[in-house]
VOPAGU-2260 file (C-alpha; in pm, 1 decimal, decimal comma):
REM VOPAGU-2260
SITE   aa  ch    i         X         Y         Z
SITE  UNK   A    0   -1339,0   -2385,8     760,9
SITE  UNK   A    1   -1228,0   -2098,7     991,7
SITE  UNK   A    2    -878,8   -2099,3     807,9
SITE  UNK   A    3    -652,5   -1769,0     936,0
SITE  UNK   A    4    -383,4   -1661,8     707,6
SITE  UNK   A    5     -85,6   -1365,7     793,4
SITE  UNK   A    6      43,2   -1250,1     516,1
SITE  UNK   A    7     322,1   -1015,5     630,7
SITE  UNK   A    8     490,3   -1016,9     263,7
SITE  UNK   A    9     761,0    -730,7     304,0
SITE  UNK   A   10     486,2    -459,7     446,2
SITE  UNK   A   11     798,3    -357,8     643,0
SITE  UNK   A   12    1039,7    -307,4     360,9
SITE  UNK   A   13     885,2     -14,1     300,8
SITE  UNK   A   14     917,5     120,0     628,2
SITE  UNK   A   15    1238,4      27,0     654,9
SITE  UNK   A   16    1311,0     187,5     338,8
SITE  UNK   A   17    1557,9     476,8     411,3
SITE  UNK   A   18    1567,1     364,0     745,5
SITE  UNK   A   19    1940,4     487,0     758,8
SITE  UNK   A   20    1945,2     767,9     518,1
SITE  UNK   A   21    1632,3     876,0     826,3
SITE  UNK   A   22    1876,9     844,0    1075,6
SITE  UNK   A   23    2195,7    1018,1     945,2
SITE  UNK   A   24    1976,7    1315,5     844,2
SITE  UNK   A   25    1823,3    1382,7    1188,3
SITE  UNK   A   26    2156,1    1340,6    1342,8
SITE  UNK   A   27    2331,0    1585,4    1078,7
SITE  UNK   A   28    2052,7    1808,1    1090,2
SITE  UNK   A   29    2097,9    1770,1    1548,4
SITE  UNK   A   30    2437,8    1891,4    1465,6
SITE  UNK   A   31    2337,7    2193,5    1232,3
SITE  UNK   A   32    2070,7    2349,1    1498,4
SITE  UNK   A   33    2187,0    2301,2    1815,9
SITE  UNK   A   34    2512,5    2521,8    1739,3
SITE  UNK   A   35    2284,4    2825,8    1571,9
SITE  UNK   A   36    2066,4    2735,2    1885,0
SITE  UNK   A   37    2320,9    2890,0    2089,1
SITE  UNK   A   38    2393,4    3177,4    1852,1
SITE  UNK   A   39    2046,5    3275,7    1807,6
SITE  UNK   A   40    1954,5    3241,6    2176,1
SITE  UNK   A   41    2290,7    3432,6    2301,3
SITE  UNK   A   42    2146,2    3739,3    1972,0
SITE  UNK   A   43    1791,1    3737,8    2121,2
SITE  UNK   A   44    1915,7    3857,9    2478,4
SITE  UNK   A   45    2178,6    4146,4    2352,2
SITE  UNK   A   46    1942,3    4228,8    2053,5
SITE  UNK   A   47    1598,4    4240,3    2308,1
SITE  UNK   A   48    1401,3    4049,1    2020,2
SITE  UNK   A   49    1122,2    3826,4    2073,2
SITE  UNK   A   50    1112,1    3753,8    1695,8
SITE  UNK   A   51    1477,8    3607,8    1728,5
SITE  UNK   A   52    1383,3    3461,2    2132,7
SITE  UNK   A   53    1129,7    3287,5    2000,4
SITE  UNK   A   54    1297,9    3167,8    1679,9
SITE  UNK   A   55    1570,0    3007,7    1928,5
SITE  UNK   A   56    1302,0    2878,6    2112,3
SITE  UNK   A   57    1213,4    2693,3    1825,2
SITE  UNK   A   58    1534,0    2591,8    1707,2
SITE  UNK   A   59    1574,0    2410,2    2058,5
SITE  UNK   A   60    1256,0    2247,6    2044,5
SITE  UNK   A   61    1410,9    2167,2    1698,5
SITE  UNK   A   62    1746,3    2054,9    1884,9
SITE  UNK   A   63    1515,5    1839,6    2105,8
SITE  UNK   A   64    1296,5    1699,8    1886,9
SITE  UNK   A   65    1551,0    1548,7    1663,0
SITE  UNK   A   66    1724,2    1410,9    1914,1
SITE  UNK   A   67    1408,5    1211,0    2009,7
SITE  UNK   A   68    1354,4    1149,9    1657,8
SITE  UNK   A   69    1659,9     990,0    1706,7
SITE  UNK   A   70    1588,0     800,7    2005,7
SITE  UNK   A   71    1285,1     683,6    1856,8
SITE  UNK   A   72    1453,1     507,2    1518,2
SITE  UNK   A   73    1689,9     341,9    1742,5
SITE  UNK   A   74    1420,7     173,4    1972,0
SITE  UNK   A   75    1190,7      96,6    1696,6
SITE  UNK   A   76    1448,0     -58,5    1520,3
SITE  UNK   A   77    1444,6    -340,8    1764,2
SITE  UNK   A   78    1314,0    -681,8    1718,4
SITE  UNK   A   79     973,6    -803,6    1852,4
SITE  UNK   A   80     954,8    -980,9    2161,5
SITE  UNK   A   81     693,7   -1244,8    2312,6
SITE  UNK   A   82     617,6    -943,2    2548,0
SITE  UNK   A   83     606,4    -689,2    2270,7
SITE  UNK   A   84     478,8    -910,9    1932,5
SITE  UNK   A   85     540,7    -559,2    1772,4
SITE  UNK   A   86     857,5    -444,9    1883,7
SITE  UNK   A   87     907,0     -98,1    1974,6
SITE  UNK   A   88     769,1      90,1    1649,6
SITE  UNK   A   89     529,8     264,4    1864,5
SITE  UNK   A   90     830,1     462,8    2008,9
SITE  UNK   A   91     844,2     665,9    1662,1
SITE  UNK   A   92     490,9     771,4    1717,9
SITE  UNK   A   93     512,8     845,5    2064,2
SITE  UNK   A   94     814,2    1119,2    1968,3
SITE  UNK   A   95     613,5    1265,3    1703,5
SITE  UNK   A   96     330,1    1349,6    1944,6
SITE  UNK   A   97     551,1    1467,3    2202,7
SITE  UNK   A   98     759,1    1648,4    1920,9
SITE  UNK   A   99     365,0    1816,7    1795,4
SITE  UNK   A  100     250,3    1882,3    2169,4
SITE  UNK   A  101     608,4    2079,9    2218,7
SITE  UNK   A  102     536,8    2305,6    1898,3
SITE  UNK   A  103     202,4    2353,9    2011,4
SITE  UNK   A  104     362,9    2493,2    2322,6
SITE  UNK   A  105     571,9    2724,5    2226,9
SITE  UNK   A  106     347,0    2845,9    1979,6
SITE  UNK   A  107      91,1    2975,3    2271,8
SITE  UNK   A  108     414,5    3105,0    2511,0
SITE  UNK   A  109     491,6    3352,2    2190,0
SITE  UNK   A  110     103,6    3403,2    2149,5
SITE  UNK   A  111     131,4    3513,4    2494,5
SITE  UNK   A  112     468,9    3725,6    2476,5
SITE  UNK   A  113     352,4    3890,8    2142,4
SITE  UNK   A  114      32,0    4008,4    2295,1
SITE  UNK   A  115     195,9    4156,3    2592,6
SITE  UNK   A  116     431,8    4331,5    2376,2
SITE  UNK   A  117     165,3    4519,8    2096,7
SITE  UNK   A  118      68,6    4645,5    2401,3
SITE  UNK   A  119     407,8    4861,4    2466,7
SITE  UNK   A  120     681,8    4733,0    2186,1
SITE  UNK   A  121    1039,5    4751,3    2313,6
SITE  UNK   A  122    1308,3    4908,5    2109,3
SITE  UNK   A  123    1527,2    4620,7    1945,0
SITE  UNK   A  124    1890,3    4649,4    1790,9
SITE  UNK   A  125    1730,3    4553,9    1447,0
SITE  UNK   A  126    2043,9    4570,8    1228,7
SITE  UNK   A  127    2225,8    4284,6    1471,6
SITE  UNK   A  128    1864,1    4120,3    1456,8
SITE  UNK   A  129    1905,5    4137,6    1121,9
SITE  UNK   A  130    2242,8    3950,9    1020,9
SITE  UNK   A  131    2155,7    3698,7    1358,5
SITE  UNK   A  132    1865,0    3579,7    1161,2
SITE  UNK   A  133    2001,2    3531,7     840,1
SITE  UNK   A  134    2258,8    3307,2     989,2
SITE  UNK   A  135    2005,9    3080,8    1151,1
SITE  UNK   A  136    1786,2    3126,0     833,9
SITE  UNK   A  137    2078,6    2955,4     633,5
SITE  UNK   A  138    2121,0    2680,8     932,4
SITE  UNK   A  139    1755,9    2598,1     869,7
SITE  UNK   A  140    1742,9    2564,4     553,1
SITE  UNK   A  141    2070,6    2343,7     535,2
SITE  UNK   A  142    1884,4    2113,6     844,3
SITE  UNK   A  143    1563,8    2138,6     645,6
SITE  UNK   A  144    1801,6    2017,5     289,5
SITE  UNK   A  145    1908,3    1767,1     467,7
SITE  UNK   A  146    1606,3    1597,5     624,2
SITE  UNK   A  147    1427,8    1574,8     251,3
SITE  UNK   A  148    1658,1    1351,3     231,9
SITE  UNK   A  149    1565,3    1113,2     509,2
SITE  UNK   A  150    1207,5     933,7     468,4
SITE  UNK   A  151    1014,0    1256,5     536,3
SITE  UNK   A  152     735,1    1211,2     328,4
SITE  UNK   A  153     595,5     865,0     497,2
SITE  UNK   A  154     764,9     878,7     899,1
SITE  UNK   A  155     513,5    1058,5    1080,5
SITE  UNK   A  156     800,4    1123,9    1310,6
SITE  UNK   A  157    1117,7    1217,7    1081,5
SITE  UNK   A  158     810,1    1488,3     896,7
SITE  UNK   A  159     728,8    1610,0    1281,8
SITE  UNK   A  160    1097,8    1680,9    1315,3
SITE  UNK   A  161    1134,4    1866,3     934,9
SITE  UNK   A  162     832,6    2077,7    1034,4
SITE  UNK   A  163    1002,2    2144,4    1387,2
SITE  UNK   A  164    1258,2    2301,2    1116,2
SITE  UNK   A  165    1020,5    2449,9     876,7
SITE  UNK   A  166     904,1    2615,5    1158,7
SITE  UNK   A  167    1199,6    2797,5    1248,9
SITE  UNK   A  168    1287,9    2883,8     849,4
SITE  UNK   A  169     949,7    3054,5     945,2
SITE  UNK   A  170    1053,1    3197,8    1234,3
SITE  UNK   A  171    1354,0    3327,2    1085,3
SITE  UNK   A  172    1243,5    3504,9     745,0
SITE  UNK   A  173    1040,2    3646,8    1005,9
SITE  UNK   A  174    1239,8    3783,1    1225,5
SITE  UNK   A  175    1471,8    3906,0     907,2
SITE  UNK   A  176    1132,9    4118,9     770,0
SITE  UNK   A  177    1076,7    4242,9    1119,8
SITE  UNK   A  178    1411,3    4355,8    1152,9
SITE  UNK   A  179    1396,7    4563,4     807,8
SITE  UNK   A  180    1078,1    4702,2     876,0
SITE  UNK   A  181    1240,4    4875,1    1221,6
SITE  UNK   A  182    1528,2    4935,5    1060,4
SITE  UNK   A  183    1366,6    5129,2     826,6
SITE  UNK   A  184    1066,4    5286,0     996,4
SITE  UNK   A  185    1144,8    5241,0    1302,6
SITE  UNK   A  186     797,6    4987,6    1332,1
SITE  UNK   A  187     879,6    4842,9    1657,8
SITE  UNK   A  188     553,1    4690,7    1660,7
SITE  UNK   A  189     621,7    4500,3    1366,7
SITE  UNK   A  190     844,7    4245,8    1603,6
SITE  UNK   A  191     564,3    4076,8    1815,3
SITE  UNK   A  192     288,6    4104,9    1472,1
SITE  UNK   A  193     556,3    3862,5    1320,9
SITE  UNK   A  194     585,4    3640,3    1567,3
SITE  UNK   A  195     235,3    3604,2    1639,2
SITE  UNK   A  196     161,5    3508,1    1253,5
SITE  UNK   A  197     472,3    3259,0    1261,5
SITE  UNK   A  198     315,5    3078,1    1611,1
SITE  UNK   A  199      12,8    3059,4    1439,6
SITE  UNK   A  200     144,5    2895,7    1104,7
SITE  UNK   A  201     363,4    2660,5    1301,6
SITE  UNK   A  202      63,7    2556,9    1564,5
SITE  UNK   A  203    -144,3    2457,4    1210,3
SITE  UNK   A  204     152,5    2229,9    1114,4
SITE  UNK   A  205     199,1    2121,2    1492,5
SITE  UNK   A  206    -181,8    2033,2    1479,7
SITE  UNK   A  207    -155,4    1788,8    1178,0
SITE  UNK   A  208     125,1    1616,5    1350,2
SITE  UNK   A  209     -30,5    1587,5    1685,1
SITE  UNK   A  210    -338,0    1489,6    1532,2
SITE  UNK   A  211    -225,2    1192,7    1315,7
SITE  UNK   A  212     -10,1    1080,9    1571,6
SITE  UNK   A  213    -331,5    1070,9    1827,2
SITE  UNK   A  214    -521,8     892,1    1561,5
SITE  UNK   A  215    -232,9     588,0    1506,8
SITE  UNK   A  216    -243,5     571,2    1910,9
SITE  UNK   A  217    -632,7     519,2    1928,2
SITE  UNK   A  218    -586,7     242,4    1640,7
SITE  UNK   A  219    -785,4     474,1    1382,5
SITE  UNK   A  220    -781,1     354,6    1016,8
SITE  UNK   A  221    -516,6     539,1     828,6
SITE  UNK   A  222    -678,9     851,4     632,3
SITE  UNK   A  223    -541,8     710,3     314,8
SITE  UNK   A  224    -808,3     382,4     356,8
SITE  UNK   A  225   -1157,0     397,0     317,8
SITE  UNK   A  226   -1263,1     106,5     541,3
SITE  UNK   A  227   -1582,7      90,7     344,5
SITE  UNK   A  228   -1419,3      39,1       7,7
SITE  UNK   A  229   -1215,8    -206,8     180,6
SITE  UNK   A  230   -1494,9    -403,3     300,9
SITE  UNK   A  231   -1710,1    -362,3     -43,9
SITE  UNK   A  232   -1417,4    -480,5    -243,8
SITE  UNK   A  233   -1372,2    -801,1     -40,3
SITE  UNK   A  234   -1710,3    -870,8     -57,8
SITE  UNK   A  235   -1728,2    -870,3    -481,5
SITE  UNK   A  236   -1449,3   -1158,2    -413,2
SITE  UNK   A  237   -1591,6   -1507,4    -611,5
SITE  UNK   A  238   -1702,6   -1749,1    -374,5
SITE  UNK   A  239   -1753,3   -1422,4     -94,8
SITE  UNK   A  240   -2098,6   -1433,4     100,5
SITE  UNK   A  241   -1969,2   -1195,9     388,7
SITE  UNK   A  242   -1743,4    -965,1     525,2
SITE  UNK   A  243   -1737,9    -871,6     915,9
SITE  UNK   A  244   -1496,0    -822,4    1176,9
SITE  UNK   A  245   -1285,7    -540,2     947,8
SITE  UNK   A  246   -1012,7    -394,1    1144,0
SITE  UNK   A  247    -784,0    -159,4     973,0
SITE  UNK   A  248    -495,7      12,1    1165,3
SITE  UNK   A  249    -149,0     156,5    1157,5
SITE  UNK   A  250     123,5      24,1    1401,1
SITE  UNK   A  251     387,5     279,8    1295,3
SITE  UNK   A  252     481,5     476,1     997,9
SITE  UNK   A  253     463,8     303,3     666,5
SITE  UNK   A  254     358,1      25,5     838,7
SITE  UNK   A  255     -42,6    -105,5     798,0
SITE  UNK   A  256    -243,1    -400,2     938,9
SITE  UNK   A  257    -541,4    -513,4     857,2
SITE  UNK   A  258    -779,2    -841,9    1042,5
SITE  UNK   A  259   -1114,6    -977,2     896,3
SITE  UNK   A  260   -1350,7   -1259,3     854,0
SITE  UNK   A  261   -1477,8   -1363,5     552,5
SITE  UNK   A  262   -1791,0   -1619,3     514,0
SITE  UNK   A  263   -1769,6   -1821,2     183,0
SITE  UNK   A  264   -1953,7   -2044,2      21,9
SITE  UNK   A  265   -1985,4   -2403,9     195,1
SITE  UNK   A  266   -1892,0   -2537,7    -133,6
SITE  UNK   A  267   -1592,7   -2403,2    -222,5
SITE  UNK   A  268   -1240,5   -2453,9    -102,5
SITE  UNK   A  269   -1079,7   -2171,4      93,9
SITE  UNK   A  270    -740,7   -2157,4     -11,3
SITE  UNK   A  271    -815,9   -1978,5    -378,4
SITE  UNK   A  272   -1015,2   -1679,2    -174,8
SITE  UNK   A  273    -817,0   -1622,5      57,4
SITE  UNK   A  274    -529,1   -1586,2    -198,6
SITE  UNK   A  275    -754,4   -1364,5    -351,3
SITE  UNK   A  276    -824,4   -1112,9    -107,2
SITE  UNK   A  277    -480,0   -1109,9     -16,8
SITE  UNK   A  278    -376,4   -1001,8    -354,8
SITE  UNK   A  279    -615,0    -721,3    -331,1
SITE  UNK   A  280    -532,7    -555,8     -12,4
SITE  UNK   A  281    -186,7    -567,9    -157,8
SITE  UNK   A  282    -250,0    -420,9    -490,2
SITE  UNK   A  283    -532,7    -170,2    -439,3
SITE  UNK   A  284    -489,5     -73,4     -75,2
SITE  UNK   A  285    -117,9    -117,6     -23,7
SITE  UNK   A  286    -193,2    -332,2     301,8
SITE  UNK   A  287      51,4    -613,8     317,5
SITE  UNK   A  288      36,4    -744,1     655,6
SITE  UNK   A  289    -294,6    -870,6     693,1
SITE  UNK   A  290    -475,7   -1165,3     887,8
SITE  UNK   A  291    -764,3   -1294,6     720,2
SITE  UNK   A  292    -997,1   -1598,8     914,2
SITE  UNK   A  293   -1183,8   -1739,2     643,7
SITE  UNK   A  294   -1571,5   -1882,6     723,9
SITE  UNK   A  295   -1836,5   -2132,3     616,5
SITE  UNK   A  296   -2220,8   -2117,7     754,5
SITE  UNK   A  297   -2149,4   -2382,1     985,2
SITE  UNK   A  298   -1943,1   -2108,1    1151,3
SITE  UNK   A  299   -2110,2   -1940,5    1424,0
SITE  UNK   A  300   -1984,0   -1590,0    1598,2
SITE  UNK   A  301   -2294,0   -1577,4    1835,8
SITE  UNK   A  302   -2404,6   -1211,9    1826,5
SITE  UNK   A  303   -2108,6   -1009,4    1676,2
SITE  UNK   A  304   -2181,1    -623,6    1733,7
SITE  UNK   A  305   -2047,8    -503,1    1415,7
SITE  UNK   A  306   -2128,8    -201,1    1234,6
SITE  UNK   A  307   -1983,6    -284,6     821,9
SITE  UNK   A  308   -1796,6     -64,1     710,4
SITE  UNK   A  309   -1671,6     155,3     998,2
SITE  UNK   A  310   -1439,2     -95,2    1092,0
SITE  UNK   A  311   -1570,0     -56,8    1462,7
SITE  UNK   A  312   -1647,5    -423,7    1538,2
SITE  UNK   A  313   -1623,2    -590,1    1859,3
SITE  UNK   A  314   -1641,2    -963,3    1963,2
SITE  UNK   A  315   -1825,8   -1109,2    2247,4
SITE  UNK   A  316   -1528,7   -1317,9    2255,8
SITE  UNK   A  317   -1131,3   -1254,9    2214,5
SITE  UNK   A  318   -1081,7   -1532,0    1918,5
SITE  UNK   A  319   -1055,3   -1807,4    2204,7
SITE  UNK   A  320   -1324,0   -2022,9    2011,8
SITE  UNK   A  321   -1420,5   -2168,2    2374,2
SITE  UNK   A  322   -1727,3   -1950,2    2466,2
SITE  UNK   A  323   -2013,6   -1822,6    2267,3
SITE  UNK   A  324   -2050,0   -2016,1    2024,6
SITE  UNK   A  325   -2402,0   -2218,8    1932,9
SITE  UNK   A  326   -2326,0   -2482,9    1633,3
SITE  UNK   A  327   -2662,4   -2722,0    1568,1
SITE  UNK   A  328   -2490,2   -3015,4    1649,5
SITE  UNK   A  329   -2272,0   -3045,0    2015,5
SITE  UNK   A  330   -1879,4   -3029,1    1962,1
SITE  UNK   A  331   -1610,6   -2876,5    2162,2
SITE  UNK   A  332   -1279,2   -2704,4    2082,3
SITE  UNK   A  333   -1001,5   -2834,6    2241,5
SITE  UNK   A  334    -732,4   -2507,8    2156,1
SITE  UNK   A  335    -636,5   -2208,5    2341,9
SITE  UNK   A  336    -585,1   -2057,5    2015,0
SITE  UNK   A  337    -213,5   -1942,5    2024,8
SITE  UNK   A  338    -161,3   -1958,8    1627,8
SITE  UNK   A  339      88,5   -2215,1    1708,3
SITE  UNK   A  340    -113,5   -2558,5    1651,2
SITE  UNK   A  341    -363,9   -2758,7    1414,3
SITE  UNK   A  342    -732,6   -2735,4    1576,3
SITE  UNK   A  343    -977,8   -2988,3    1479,7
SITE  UNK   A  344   -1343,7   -2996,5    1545,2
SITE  UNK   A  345   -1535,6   -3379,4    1583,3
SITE  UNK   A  346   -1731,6   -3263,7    1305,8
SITE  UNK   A  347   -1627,5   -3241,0     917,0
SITE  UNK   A  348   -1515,9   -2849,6     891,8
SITE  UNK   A  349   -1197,9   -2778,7    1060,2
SITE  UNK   A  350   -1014,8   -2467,4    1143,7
SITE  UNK   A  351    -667,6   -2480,6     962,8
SITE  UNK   A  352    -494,2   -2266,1    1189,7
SITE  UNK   A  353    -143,3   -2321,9     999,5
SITE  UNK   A  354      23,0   -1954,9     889,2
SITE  UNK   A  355     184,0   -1899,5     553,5
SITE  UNK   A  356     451,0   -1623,7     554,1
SITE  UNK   A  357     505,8   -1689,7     234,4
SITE  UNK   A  358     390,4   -1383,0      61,5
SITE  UNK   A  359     590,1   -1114,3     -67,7
C-alpha cells in the first residue's frame, strides 16, 4: 500500500508567470542606473559628498545586482537535468543573497565613513550636490517604475534587486535634504547624519533579503506555511490514521514542494485519499508540487525520528525500502527505488510506485 504520487500540476506556472516582463525590467532598469552611476559617482568627487559617494555606491551595487538578477533568470530558466532533477532555479536565490550580503556591505563602509566624518565634516559644494541628486533621484524612481512591473512581489531575487533601487531613491532624497540643509545653514554635519540613517534603513531591507534567501538555502519551510496546520489538516482527511515524514520547502521563488507519508486505514483503497490530500495542499496551502507515499499498518518505517509538526523528520533510511524494515512475516524488496518501475512485495500489499502528472 506504500503508493507515492507527484503531483506537479502547474506549481511552476506561477513562477513562470511574468517570467519575461521580470527580465525586460531588470535589463531596462541595468540600462537606467548604470549611466546615472557614472554621473553621480563623477558629482560625488568634484562635489566632496559622501551623501552623493555613497548614493553612487549604491547605484553600482544597483548596476551589479541587476545584472546578476539577470544572470540568474537566464540560468534558472533552464531545463532539469538527470544531474540537476531541479534545474538551475537555485541560481535566482543564490543572486539574491549575494545581491543582500552586497547591501549589507556598503551599508557598514558608509557607517564607517559617516562616523569618521561627524567627527570633522568637510565643506561640500551643496548647490551642485543638490541638482546631482535630483537627477539620480528621477533615474531611481524611473528603474524603481519599471521593476513593479516585473514579478517583484513573489521573486525573492527581482524584490532584492527593486530594494537595491529603493535603496538608492533613499539615498538620494537624502542626499537632496542634506544638500538644502548646507545650503541653507551651512549644516555641514548634516551630510554624514543622512547617510548614516539611509545605511541603516537600507541594511533593515538588506537583512530581510539575506535572511529569506538563507532560509530557502537551508530548506526552511516557507514563512507563509505553518507546517503544523499542514500536518493537522492532512490528518482530519477520511480514511487518515497518520501523518509523518512532513517536509515542506521552497526550491526557488514561487515555487513550493512538499513530501509526506500518510498511514490509512487497511481497509480502504488509497487512490480516493490521496486525491484528497492533494486537493488540499492545492487549495488551502497553495502547494502544488507535492509527493505523497501513502501507508497501511502492514507498513513498517523501523524507528522514524520524527518530531510532528516541525517538519524536521529524518529517516534511518533514504526511501531505498532495502534496510530497516521489520514486517511480521519474511519478504524482500527487489527495487532500488528509482520512481521508474512497478515494485511488488510476495505478500498481498504492494507499493504502486506508478506517478500521475496528471494534475493541474
Amino acid at each position: 500500500m506504500g503508493l507515492h504520487h507527484h503531483d506537479h500540476g502547474d506549481g511552476h506556472d506561477h513562477h513562470h508567470h511574468g517570467k519575461g516582463a521580470s527580465k525586460k525590467a531588470l535589463f531596462t532598469s541595468f540600462l537606467i542606473i548604470t549611466v546615472f552611476l557614472i554621473v553621480e559617482t563623477i558629482g560625488g568627487f568634484l562635489t566632496n559628498s559622501l551623501a552623493l559617494l555613497s548614493d553612487a555606491g549604491h547605484m553600482l551595487s544597483d548596476a551589479l545586482a541587476l545584472l546578476l538578477s539577470l544572470v540568474a533568470l537566464h540560468f534558472a530558466a533552464r531545463p532539469p537535468s538527470a544531474q540537476k532533477t531541479f534545474g538551475m532555479k537555485r541560481f535566482e536565490i543564490l543572486a539574491a543573497l549575494t545581491n543582500g550580503v552586497t547591501l549589507v556591505l556598503i551599508s557598514l563602509f558608509i557607517f564607517w565613513e559617516g562616523f569618521q566624518r561627524l567627527l570633522q565634516p568637510p565643506e561640500v559644494a551643496s548647490g551642485k550636490m543638490i541638482i546631482i541628486a535630483s537627477v539620480g533621484l528621477l533615474a531611481n524612481i524611473a528603474a524603481a517604475f519599471v521593476l513593479m512591473r516585473g514579478d517583484y512581489k513573489d521573486n525573492v531575487n527581482v524584490r532584492s534587486a527593486y530594494l537595491h533601487v529603493l535603496g538608492d531613491m533613499l539615498g538620494s532624497v537624502g542626499a537632496i535634504l542634506g544638500g538644502v540643509l548646507m545650503l541653507a545653514f551651512g549644516w555641514y554635519i548634516a551630510d554624514p547624519i543622512i547617510s548614516i540613517v539611509v545605511a541603516f534603513l537600507i541594511m533593515l531591507s538588506a537583512w530581510r533579503v539575506t535572511k529569506e534567501s538563507v532560509n530557502i538555502l537551508l530548506e526552511g519551510a516557507p514563512s507563509r506555511i505553518d507546517t503544523t496546520k499542514v500536518e493537522a489538516r492532512l490528518g482530519q482527511l477520511d480514511g487518515v490514521v497518520k501523518v509523518h515524514d512532513l517536509h515542506v520547502w521552497t526550491v526557488t521563488s514561487g515555487f513550493d514542494s512538499l513530501t509526506c507519508h500518510l498511514i490509512v486505514q487497511d481497509d480502504l483503497p488509497s487512490y480516493p485519499i490521496l486525491d484528497a490530500a492533494l486537493a488540499l495542499l492545492q487549495k488551502e496551502f497553495g502547494i502544488t508540487h507535492a509527493t505523497i507515499q501513502i501507508e497501511n499498518s502492514s507498513i513498517s518505517h523501523g524507528e522514524l525520528h520524527c518530531q510532528g509538526g516541525t517538519g524536521e523528520h529524518s529517516h534511518d533510511h533514504e526511501h531505498s525500502h532495502d534496510h530497516g524494515h521489520s514486517h511480521d512475516r519474511e519478504h524482500s524488496h527487489n527495487h532500488d527505488h528509482t520512481h521508474d518501475q512497478e515494485h511488488s512485495h510476495d505478500h498481498e500489499h504492494s507499493h504502486n510506485q506508478g506517478h500521475s502528472h496528471n494534475r493541474n
